[in-house]
C-alpha positions as CSV (number, residue, x, y, z in Angstrom):
1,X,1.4,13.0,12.8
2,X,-1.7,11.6,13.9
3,X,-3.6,13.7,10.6
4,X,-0.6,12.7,8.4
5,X,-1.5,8.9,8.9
6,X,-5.1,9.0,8.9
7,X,-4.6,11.0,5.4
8,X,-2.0,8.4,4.5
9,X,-5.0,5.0,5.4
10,X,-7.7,7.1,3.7
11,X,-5.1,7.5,0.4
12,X,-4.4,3.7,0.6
13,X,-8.0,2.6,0.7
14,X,-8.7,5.0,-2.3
15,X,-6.2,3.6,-4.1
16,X,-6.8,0.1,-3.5
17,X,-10.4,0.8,-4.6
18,X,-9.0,2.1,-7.4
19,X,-6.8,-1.2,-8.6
20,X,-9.6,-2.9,-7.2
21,X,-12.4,-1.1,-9.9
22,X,-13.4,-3.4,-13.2
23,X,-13.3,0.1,-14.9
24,X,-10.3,0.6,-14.1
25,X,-8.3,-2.9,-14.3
26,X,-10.2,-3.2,-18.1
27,X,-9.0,0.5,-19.4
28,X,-5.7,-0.4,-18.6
29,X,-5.9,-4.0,-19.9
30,X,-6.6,-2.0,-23.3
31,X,-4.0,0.4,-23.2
32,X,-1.8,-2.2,-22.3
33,X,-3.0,-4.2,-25.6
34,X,-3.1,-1.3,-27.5
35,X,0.7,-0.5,-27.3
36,X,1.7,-3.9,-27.7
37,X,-0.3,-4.6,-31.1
38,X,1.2,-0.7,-31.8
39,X,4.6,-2.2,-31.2
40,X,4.2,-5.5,-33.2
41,X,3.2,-3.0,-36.0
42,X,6.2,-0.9,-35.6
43,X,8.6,-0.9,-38.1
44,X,12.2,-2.3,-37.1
45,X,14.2,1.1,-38.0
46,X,11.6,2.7,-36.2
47,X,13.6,3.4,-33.0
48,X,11.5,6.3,-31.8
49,X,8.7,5.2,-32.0
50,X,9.4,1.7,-30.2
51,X,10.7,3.9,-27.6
52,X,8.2,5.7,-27.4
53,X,5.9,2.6,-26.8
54,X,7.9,1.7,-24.1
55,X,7.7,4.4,-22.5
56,X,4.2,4.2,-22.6
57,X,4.1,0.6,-21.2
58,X,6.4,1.5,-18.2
59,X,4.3,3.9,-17.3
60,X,1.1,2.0,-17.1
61,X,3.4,-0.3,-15.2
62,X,4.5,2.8,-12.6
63,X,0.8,3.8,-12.3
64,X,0.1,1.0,-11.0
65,X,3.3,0.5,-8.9
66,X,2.5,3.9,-7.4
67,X,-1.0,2.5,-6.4
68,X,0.2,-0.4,-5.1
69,X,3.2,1.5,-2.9
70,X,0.1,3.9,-1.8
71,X,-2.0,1.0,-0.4
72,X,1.3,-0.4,1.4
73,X,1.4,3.2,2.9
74,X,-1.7,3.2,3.9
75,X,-1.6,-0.1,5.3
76,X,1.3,0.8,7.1
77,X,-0.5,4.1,8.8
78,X,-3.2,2.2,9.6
79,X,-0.8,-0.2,12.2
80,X,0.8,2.8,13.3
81,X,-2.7,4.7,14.4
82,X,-4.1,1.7,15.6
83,X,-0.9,1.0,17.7
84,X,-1.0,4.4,18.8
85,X,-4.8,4.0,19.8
86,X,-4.1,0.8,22.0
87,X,-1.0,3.2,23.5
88,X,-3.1,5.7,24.2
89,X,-6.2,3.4,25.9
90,X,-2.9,1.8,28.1
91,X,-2.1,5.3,29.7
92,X,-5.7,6.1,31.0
93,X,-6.5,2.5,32.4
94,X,-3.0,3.3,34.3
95,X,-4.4,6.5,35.2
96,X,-7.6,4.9,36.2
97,X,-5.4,2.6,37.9
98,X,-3.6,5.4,40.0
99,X,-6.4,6.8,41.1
100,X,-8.8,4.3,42.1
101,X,-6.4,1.8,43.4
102,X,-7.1,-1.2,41.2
């Protein structure tokens, strides 16, 4: 579990580096402009092609959206390995509690 969420924080922090990046946030900026001046230009009886476009903005849209769920993830991990830590520090003070009286 505990390997699960550490690979789960170190995925969210990639990923928010990732929507983070100029690089990145400008290439999609252009394909993002890119389709829509392709759709403007499409011709009206052109149905597969406009759907085609829209496919291809939803799924700049989902790439995103996947990011976005993987640094919510990630953040999520995060609480639950820190939570875990402060658990885990609680049972040896109570040990060290136990045995030395205080």
């Amino acid at each position: 579990m505990k390997r699960d969420d550490a690979q789960a924080a170190t995925l969210g922090l990639e990923a928010r580096q990732v929507l983070e990046n100029p690089a990145f946030n400008d290439a999609f900026e252009r394909m993002s402009r890119a389709i829509f001046q392709a759709w403007r230009k499409c011709d009206l009886r052109d149905a597969e092609g406009q759907r085609l476009l829209l496919q291809q903005a939803k799924l700049v849209d989902r790439i995103k959206a996947t990011l976005g769920g993987m640094i919510e993830q990630g953040n999520l991990a995060d609480a639950r390995i820190q939570a875990d830590d402060l658990r885990d520090e609680s049972r040896l003070r109570r040990g060290l509690r136990s045995v030395t009286g205080r």
